[in-house]
C-alpha positions in Angstrom: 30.9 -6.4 -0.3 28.2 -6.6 2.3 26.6 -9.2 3.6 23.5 -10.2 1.7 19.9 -9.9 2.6 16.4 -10.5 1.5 14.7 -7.6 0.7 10.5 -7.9 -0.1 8.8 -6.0 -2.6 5.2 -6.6 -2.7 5.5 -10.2 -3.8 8.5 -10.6 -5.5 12.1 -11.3 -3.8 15.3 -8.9 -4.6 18.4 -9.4 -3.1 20.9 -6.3 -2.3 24.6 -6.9 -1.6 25.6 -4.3 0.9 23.5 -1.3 2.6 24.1 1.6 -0.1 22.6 -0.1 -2.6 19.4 -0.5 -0.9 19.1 3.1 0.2 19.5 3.9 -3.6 17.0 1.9 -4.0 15.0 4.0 -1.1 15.5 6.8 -2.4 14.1 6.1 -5.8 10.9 4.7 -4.4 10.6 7.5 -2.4 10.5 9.9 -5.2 7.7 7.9 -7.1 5.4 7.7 -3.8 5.1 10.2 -1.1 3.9 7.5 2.0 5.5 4.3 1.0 4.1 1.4 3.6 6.3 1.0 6.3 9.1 -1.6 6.6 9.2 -4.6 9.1 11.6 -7.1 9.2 11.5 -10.5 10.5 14.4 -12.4 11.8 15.8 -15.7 11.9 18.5 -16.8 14.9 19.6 -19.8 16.4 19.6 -19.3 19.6 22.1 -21.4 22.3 21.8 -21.6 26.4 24.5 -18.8 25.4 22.6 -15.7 26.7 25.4 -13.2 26.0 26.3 -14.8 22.5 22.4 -14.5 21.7 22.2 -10.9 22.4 25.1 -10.0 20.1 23.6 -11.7 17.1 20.1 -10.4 18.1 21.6 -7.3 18.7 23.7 -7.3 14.9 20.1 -8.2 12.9 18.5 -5.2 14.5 21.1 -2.5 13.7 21.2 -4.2 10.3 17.0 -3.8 10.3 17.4 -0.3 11.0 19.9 0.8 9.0 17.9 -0.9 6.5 14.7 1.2 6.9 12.4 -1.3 9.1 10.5 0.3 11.8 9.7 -2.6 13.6 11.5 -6.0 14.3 10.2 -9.1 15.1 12.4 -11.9 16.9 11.5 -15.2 17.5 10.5 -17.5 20.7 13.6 -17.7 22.6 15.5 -15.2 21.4 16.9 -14.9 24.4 18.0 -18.5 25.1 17.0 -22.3 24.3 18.5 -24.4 27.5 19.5 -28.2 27.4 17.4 -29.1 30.1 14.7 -28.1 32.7 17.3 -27.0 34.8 19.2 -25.3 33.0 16.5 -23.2 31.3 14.5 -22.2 34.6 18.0 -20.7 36.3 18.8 -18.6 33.2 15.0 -17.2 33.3 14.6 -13.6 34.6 12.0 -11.4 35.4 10.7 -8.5 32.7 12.7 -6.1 34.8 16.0 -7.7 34.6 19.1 -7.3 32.8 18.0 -8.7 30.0 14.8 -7.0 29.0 16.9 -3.6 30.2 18.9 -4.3 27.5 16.5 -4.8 24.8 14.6 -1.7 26.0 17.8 0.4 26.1 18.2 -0.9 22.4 14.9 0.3 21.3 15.3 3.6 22.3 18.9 4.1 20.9 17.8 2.3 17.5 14.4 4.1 17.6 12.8 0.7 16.5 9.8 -1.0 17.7 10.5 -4.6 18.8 8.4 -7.3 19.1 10.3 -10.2 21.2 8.7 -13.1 21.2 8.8 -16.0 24.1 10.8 -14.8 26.9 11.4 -16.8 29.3 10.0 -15.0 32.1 10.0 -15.8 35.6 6.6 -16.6 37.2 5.1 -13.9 40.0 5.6 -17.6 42.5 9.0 -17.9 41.2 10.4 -18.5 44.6 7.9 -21.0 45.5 7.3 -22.8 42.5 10.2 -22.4 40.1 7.3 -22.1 37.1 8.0 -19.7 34.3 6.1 -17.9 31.4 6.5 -17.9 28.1 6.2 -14.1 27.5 5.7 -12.4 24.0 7.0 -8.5 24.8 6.1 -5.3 22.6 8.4 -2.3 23.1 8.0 0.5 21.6 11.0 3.1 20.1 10.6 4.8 23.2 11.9 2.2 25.0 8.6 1.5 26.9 6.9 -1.9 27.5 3.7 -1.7 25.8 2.2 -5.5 26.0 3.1 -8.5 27.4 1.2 -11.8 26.0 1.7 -15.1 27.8 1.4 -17.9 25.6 -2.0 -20.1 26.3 -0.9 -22.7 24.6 1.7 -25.1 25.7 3.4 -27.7 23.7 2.9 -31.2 25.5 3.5 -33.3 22.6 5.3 -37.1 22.1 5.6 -38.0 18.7 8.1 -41.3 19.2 8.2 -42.0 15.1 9.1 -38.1 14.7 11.2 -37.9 17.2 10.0 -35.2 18.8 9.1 -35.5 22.9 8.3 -31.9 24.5 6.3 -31.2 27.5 6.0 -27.6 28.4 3.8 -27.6 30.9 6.6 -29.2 33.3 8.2 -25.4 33.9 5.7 -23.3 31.8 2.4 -21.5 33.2 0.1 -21.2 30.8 -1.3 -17.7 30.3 -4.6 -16.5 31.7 -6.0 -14.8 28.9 -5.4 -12.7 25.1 -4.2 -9.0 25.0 -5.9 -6.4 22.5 -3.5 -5.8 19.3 -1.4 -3.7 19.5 -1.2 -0.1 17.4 2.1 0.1 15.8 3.9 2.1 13.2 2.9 -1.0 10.5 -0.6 -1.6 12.0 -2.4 -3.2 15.0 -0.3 -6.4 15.7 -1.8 -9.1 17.8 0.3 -11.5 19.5 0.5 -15.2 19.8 3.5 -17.8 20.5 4.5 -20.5 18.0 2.1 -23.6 19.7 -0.9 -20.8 19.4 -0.5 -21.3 15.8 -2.8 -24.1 15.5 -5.6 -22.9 17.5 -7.5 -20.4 14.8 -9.8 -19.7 17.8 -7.1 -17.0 19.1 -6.1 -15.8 15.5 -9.8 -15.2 14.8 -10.5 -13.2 18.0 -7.9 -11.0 17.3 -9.0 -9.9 14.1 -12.7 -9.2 15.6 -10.5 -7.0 17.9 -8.7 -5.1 15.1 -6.0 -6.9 14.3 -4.2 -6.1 10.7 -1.2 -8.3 11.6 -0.6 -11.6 13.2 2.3 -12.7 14.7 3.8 -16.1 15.7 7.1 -15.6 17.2 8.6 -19.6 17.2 10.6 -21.9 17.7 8.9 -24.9 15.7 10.5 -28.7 15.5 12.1 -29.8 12.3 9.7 -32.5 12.1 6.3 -30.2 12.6 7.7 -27.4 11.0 8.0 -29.1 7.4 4.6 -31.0 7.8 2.8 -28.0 8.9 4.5 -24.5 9.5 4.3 -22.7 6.2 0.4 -24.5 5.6 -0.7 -23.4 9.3 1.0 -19.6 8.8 -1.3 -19.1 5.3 -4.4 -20.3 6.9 -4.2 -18.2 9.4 -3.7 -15.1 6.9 -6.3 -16.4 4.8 -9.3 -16.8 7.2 -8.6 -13.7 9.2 -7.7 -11.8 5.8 -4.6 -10.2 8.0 -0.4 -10.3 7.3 0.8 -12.7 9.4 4.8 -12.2 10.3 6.6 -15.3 12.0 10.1 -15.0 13.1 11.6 -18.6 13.5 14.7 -20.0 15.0 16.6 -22.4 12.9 19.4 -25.1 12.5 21.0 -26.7 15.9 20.7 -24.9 19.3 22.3 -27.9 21.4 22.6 -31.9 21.0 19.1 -32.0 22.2 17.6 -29.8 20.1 17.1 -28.0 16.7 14.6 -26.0 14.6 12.8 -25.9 11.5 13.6 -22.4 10.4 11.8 -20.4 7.5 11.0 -17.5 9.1 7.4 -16.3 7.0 5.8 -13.7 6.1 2.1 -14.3 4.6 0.1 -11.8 2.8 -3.6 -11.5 3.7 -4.2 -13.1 0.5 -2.3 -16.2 1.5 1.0 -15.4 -0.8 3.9 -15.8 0.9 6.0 -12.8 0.6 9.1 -13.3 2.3 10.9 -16.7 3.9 14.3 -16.7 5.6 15.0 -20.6 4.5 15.9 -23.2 6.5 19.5 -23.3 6.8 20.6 -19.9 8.6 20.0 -16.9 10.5 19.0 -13.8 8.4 15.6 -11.6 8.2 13.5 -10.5 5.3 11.8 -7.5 4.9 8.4 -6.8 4.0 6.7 -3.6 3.3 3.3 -4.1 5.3 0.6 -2.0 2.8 -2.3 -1.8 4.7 -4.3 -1.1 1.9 -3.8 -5.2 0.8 -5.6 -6.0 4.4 -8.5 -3.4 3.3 -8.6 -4.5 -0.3 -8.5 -8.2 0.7 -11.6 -7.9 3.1 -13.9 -5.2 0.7 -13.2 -7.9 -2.2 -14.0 -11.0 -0.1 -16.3 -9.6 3.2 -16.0 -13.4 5.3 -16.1 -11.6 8.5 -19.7 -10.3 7.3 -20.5 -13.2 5.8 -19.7 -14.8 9.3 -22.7 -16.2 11.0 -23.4 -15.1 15.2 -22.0 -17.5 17.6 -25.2 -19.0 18.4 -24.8 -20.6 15.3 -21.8 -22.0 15.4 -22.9 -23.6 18.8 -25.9 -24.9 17.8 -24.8 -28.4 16.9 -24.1 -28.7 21.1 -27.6 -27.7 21.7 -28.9 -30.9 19.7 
């Protein structure tokens, strides 16, 4: 028997032990709708200063997400490493055209899969100078080609001494100078931000003034944040921009230093949550992404008409 995954439906959860059955399964939907929505599927690793080890298991949940019918994959901040220090974490940085990447776009080509790979650790354009790194959210298409790179805007300088949690990106991490325009893919226009960006609605908004059907959070959140706030942050976000929101997560223990909360979501436009990897292991779940939900969801309930100009909204700091 094969191993067993979480496959989404609209709202409910069905589980398939091996890939044959979910093909039947395919193949019967496809005889009672011409255009089913299209498939994406959202991953959970835990990722180690391991590069090599990383890309295998990366490399084993996107042939699995293909075989299984997803046209786009989404990966989580870090899928390419979490280091045990500063030090080690800047030297096993790259650039966007090293081996790495290569490999990733190589993959994307052969799989015929869009990828969305969210926080690479990307070396800075003063590397040499100032040893200063980005935290890069990358879109490649099944072509193979690069077609947006976000740098995450906002860093995670946080000390939380009775939650044990003490981070300070900003030590090694630049922050990015600005948003990028979503993104048309085969599931919808996908605009990008990275885990932290999560609790700034300010950048989730814009995004859906600029198009966006889907957000996405690629992340690596703390167990201590992520059960206080991940799942609560990820629905807000779906429900006042009326978009899907897909999060990949890492999960479990990366290093003595360090672990993660897990749950890899994916929210409805509604606010339902539709698919969740758990916290205990990698995996993925796959959601059909019906576009029709974002328009439905918006006709029903027009907020962004009902939305006020901006003058408006700043004219308590005019008092």
């Amino acid at each position: 028997m094969g191993p067993m995954f979480r496959y989404i439906l609209g709202s409910s959860v069905k589980y398939f032990a091996s890939l044959p059955s979910l093909r039947h399964h395919h193949m019967l939907q496809n005889r009672m709708s011409t255009s089913p929505p299209p498939v994406a599927a959202v991953c959970q690793v835990t990722a180690s200063p391991d590069k090599e080890a990383n890309f295998s298991a990366c490399k084993r949940l996107l042939e699995e997400a293909r075989q299984q019918g997803a046209c786009m994959v989404f990966l989580p901040e870090g899928f390419d490493y979490i280091g045990s220090s500063r030090e080690e974490t800047l030297s096993l940085s790259e650039t966007l055209r090293g081996d790495m990447i290569s490999r990733y776009t190589q993959l994307a080509r052969k799989l015929e899969v869009w990828l969305s790979l969210g926080g690479f650790h990307e070396r800075g354009h003063d590397w040499e100078s100032d040893r200063r790194i980005y935290n890069s959210h990358i879109i490649i298409n099944n072509k193979g080609d690069i077609m947006s790179v976000y740098r995450k805007s906002h860093l995670f300088d946080v000390e939380l001494p009775e939650k044990g949690v003490s981070l300070k990106e900003s030590a090694f991490t630049i922050p990015g100078a600005s948003l990028v325009p979503p993104v048309q893919t085969p599931i919808g226009k996908v605009g990008l931000g990275v885990c932290y960006d999560l609790r700034f609605p300010e950048l989730s908004l814009a995004l859906q003034r600029h198009g966006a059907d889907i957000l996405t959070y690629p992340s690596a959140f703390t167990v201590a944040t992520g059960a206080a706030h991940w799942e609560v942050l990820l629905r807000a976000r779906a429900i006042e921009t009326q978009c899907f929101v897909l999060a990949a997560a890492q999960v479990g223990r990366h290093h003595e230093k360090r672990s993660s909360y897990g749950h890899a979501l994916a929210v409805d436009p509604w606010g339902d949550v539709v698919g969740d990897c758990g916290g205990e292991m990698p995996g993925m779940v796959l959601v059909e992404v019906d576009l029709e939900k974002v328009n439905r969801t918006r006709r029903n309930m027009p907020v962004q008409q009902h939305r006020r100009d901006t003058a408006f909204y700043q004219s308590l700091s005019q008092t």
